[in-house]
C-alpha positions as CSV (number, residue, x, y, z in Angstrom):
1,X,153.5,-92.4,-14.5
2,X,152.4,-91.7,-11.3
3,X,149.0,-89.7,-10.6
4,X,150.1,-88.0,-7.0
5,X,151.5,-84.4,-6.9
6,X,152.5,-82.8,-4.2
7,X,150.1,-79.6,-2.2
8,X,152.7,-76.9,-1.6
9,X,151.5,-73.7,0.5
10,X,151.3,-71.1,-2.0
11,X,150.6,-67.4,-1.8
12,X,146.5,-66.5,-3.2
13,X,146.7,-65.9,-7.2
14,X,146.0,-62.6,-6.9
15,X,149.3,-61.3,-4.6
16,X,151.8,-62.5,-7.6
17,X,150.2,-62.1,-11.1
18,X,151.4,-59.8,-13.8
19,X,155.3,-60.3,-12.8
20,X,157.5,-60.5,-14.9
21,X,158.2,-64.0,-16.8
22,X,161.9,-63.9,-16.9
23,X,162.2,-66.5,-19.9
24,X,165.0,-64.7,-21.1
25,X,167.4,-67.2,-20.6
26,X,165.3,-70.1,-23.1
27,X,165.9,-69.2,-26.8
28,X,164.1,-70.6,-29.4
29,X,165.8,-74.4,-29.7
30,X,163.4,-74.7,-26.4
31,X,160.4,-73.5,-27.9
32,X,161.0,-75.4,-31.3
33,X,158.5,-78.2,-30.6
34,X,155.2,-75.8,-30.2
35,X,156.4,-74.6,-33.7
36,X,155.6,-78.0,-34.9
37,X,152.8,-78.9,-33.1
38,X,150.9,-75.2,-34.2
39,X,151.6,-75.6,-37.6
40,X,149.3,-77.3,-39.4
41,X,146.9,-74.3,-37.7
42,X,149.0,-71.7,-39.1
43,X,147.4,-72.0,-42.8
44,X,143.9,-72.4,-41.7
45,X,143.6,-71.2,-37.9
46,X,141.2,-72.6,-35.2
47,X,137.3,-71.3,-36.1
48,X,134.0,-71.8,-34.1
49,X,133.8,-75.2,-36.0
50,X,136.8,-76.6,-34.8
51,X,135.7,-75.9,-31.2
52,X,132.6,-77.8,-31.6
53,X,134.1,-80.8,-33.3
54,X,136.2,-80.7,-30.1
55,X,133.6,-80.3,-28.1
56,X,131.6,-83.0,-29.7
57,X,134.4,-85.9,-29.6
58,X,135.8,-85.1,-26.0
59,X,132.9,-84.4,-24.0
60,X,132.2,-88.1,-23.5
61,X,134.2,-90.3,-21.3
62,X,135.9,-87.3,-20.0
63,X,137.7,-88.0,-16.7
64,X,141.4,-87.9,-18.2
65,X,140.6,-84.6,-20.1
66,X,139.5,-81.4,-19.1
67,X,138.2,-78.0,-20.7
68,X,140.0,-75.2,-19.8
69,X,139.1,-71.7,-20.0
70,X,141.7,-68.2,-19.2
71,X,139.9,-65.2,-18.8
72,X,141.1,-62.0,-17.1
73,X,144.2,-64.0,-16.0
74,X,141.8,-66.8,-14.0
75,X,142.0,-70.6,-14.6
76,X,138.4,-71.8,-15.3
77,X,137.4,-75.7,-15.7
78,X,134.5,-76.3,-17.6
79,X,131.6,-78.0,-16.7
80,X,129.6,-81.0,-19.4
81,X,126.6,-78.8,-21.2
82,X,124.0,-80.8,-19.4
83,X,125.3,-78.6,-16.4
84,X,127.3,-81.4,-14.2
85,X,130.7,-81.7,-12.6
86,X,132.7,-84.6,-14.1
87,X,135.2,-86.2,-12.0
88,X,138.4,-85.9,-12.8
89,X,141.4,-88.2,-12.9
90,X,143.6,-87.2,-9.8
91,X,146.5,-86.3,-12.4
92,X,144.5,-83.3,-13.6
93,X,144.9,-81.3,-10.8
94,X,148.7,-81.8,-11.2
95,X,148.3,-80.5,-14.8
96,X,146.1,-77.5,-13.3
97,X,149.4,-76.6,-10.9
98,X,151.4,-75.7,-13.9
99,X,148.7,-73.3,-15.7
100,X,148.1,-72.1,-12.2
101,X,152.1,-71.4,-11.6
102,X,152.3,-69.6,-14.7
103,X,148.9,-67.5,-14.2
104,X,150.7,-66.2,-10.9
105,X,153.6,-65.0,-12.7
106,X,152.4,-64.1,-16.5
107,X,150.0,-62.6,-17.7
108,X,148.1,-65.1,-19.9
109,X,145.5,-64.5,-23.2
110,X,142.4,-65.4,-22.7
111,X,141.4,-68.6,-24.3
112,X,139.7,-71.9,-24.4
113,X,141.7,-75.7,-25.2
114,X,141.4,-78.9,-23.8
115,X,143.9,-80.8,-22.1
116,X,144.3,-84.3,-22.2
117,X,146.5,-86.4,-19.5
118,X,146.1,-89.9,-20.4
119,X,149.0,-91.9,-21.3
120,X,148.1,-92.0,-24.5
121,X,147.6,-89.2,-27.5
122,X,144.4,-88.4,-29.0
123,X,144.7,-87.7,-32.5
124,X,146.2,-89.2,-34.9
125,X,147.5,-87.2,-38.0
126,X,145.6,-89.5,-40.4
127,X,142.1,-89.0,-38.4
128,X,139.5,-89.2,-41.7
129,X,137.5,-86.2,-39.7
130,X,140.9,-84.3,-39.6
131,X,142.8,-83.5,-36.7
132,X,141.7,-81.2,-33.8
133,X,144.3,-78.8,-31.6
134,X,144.3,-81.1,-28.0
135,X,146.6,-80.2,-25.1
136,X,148.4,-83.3,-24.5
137,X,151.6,-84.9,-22.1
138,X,153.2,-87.2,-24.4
139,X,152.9,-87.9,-28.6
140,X,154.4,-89.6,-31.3
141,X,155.0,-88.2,-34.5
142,X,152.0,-90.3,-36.0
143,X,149.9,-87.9,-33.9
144,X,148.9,-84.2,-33.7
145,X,148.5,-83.4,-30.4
146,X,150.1,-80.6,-29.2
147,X,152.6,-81.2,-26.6
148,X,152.3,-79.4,-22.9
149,X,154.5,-80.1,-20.0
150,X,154.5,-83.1,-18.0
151,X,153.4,-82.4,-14.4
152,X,155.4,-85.5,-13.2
153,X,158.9,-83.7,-13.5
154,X,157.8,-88.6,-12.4
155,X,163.2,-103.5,-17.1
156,X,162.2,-106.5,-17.2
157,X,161.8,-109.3,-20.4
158,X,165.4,-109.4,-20.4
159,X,165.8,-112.7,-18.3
160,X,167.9,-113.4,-15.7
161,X,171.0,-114.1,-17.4
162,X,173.0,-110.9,-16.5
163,X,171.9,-110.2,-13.3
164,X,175.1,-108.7,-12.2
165,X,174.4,-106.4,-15.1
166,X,171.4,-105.2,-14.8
167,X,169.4,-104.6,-11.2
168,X,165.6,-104.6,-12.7
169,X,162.3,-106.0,-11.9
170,X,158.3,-105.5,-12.1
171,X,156.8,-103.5,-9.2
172,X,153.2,-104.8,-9.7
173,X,151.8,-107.2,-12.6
174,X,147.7,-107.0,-13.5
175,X,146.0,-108.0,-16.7
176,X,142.6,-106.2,-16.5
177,X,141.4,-108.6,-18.9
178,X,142.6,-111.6,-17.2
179,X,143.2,-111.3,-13.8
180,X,143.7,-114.5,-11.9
181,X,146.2,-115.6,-14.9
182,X,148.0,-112.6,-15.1
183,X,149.0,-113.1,-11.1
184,X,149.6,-116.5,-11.6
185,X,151.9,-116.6,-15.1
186,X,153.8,-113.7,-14.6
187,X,155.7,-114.1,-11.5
188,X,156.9,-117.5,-13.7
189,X,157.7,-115.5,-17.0
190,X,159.1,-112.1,-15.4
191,X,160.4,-113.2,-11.6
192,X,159.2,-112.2,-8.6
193,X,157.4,-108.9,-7.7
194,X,160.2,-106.2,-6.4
195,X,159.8,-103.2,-4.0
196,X,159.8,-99.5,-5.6
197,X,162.9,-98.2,-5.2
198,X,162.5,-94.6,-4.0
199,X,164.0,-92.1,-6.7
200,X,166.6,-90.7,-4.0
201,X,168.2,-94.1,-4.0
202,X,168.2,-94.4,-7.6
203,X,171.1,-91.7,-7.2
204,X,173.3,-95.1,-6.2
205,X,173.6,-96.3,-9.3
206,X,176.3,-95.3,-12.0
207,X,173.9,-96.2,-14.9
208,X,169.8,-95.8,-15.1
209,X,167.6,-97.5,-17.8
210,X,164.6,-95.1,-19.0
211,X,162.4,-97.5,-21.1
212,X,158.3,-96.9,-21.9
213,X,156.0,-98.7,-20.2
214,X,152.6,-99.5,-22.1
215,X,152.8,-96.6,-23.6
216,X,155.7,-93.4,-22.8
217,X,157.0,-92.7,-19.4
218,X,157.8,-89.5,-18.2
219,X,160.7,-90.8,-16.3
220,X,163.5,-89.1,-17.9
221,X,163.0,-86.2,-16.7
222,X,163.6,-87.2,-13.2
223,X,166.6,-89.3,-13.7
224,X,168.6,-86.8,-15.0
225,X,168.5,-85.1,-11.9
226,X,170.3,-87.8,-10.3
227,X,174.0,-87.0,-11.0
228,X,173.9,-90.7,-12.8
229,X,174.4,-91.3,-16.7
230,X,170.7,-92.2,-18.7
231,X,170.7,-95.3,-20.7
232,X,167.7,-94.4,-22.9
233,X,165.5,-96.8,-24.7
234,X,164.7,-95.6,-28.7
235,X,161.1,-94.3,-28.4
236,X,158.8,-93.0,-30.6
237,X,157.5,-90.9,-28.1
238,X,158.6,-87.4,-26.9
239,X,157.8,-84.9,-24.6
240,X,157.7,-81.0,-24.7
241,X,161.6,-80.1,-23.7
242,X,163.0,-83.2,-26.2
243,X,164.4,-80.5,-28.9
244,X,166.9,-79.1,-26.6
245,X,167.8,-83.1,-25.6
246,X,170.7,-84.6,-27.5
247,X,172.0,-88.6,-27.6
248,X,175.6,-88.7,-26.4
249,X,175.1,-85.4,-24.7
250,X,172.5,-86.0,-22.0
251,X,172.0,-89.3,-22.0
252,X,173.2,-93.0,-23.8
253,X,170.7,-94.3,-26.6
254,X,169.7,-98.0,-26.2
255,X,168.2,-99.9,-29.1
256,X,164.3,-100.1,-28.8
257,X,165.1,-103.9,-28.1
258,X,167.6,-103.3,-25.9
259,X,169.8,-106.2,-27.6
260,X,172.4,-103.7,-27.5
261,X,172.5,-103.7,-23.8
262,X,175.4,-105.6,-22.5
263,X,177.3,-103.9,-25.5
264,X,176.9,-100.5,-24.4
265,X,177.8,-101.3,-20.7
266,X,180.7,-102.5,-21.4
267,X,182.0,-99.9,-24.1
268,X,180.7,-97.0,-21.3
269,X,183.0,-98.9,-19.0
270,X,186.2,-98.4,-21.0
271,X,185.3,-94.8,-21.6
272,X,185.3,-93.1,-18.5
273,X,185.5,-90.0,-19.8
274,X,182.7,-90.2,-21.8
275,X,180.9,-90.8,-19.1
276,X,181.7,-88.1,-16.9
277,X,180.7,-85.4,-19.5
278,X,177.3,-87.2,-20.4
279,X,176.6,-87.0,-16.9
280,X,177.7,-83.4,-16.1
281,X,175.6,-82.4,-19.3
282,X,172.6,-84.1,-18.2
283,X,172.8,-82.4,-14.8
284,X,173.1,-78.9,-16.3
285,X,170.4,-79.8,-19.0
286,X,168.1,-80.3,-16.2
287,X,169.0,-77.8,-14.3
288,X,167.4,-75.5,-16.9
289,X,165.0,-77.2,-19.1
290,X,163.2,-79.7,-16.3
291,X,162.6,-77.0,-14.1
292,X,159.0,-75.3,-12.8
293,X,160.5,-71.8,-14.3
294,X,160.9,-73.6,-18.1
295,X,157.5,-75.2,-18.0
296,X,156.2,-72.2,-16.7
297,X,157.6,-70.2,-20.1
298,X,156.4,-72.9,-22.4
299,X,153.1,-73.0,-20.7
300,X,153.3,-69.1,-21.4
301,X,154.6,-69.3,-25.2
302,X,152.2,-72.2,-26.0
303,X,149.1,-70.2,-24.7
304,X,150.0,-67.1,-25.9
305,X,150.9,-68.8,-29.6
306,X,148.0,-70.5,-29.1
307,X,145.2,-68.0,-28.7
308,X,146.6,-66.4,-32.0
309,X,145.5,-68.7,-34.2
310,X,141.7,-68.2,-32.7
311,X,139.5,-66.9,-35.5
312,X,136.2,-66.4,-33.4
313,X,136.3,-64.8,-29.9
314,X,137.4,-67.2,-27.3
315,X,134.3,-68.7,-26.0
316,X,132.5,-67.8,-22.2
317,X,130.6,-71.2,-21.5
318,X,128.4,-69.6,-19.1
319,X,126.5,-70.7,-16.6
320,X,128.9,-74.2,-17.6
321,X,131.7,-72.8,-16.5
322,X,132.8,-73.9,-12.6
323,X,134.2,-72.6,-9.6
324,X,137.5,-70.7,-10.7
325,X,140.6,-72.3,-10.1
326,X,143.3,-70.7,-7.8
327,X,145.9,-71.5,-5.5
328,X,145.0,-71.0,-1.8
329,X,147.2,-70.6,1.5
330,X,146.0,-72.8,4.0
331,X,145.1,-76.4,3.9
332,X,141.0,-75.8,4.4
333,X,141.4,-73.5,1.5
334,X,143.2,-75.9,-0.6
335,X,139.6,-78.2,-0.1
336,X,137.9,-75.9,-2.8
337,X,140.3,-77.0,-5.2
338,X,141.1,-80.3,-4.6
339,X,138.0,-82.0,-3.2
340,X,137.7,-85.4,-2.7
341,X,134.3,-85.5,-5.0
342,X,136.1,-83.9,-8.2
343,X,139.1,-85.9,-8.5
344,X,139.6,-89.9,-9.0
345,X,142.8,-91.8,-8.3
């Protein structure tokens, strides 16, 4: 995953809020997964104490999660109690853009959550304190974070036997643990280190792999843009749109080994047909579902679905609370949100 996003010129929040959402066209196969995710929540709803315990186990070692607060349709980021500004990791502010995009078209409830945009979930289902409702990119189904979209709508043990197969490499190679040995061995073990590949000229290729990295990758949802057919690597994790997302529809599944590789490239190959309708449904998948307009309307449903199952008023942190949040028109503006001294790379 990458942590860069892109600053786009955008009218003040103010001039577009309240407007109409226009999710009509998503129906409820879309919005399956915040079913899931909410449930547990359903029997018991979200009290004062839950906040706290939140509160309690997040504050620290915050820089890849943030508290978030909506009130009167404004984007708040909370401050640490002891009255600081925490940095934040640079792929927070991407996050922010999609609250932000939906608060300039929807009206919003107001409420308090945390989101959480490390590569990793935070809490697992078996958690012996029991699990908390966190905002988070990616999960498993050993986890009970609740999913929120992806701001990044962002091959290589398998030798060097098929090379005319497969066109794969490793970009960059670091064990933080071991660093001198990890530059040393694994140019030997893996090959050489390759240049990125821009995405445009990923388009070139017939077939593209999706496969995690150390932990999911968020990939996916780019390459099906491309007009190419997605060979996807068995996961265990998913991402917010997945229910929609069908194997042999929208893309290929690969085994989680991928020893089934060179067996699925060649039966693709005497199936052209196949392959021209897993490609045309992957386009028009994404054309709807990997848009800004559908994670605007599962930002909306989630929040909205959300801030239900509050049993105490949604908190007002106070003199905590920071600078509100807002899109702005012109690139000095823009400071105020995205200064250097608040985000990390």
């Amino acid at each position: 995953m990458g942590a860069t996003c892109e600053h786009r010129r955008l009218r003040r929040a103010g001039e577009a809020t309240n407007g109409p959402c226009h999710c009509e066209n998503f129906d409820d196969t879309f919005y399956r997964q915040i079913e899931r995710d909410l449930a547990v929540w359903r029997k018991t709803g979200v009290g004062g104490q839950v906040e706290t315990r939140m509160d309690q186990r997040l504050w620290p070692e915050s820089i890849k999660r943030a508290k978030m607060q909506i009130d009167g349709n404004r984007l708040y980021l909370v401050n640490h109690p002891s009255g600081g500004r925490a940095r934040k990791h640079g792929r927070m502010r991407c996050a922010l853009e999609v609250i932000l995009d939906a608060l300039r078209h929807c009206t919003l409830p107001s409420v308090s959550f945390w989101l959480n945009v490390a590569d990793w979930p935070l809490v697992p289902k078996k958690a012996s304190e029991g699990p908390i409702p966190v905002l988070s990119l990616a999960k498993s189904d050993d986890y009970a974070d609740i999913l929120f979209p992806s701001p990044f709508l962002a091959f290589c043990a398998m030798g060097f036997e098929e090379v005319d197969m497969v066109d794969a490499g490793l970009t960059a190679f670091f064990n933080d643990y071991l660093p001198e040995e990890s530059q040393r061995v694994w140019p030997t073990l893996y090959g050489p280190r390759m240049a990125r590949v821009p995405l445009h000229e990923h388009a070139r290729y017939k077939y593209l792999m999706h496969v995690d990295g150390t932990t999911y990758s968020s990939r996916i949802g780019k390459l099906l843009l491309l007009d190419s057919v997605v060979l996807k690597q068995e996961s265990p994790f998913y991402e917010f749109y997945y229910p929609p997302m069908a194997p042999y529809v929208h893309y290929i599944p690969v085994h989680r080994t991928l020893e089934d590789l060179q067996d699925v490239y060649v039966w693709l190959s005497k199936h052209e047909a196949d392959v021209l309708r897993v490609r045309n449904e992957a386009v028009r998948f994404a054309d709807k579902y990997l848009t800004r307009k559908a994670a605007r309307c599962y930002v909306v449903r989630l929040l909205h679905e959300y801030a239900s199952l509050l049993t105490h008023p949604s908190s007002r942190d106070g003199p905590n609370r920071v600078d509100r949040l807002e899109y702005r028109g012109t690139p000095e503006e823009q400071k105020a949100l995205f200064e250097t001294s608040m985000w990390s790379a």
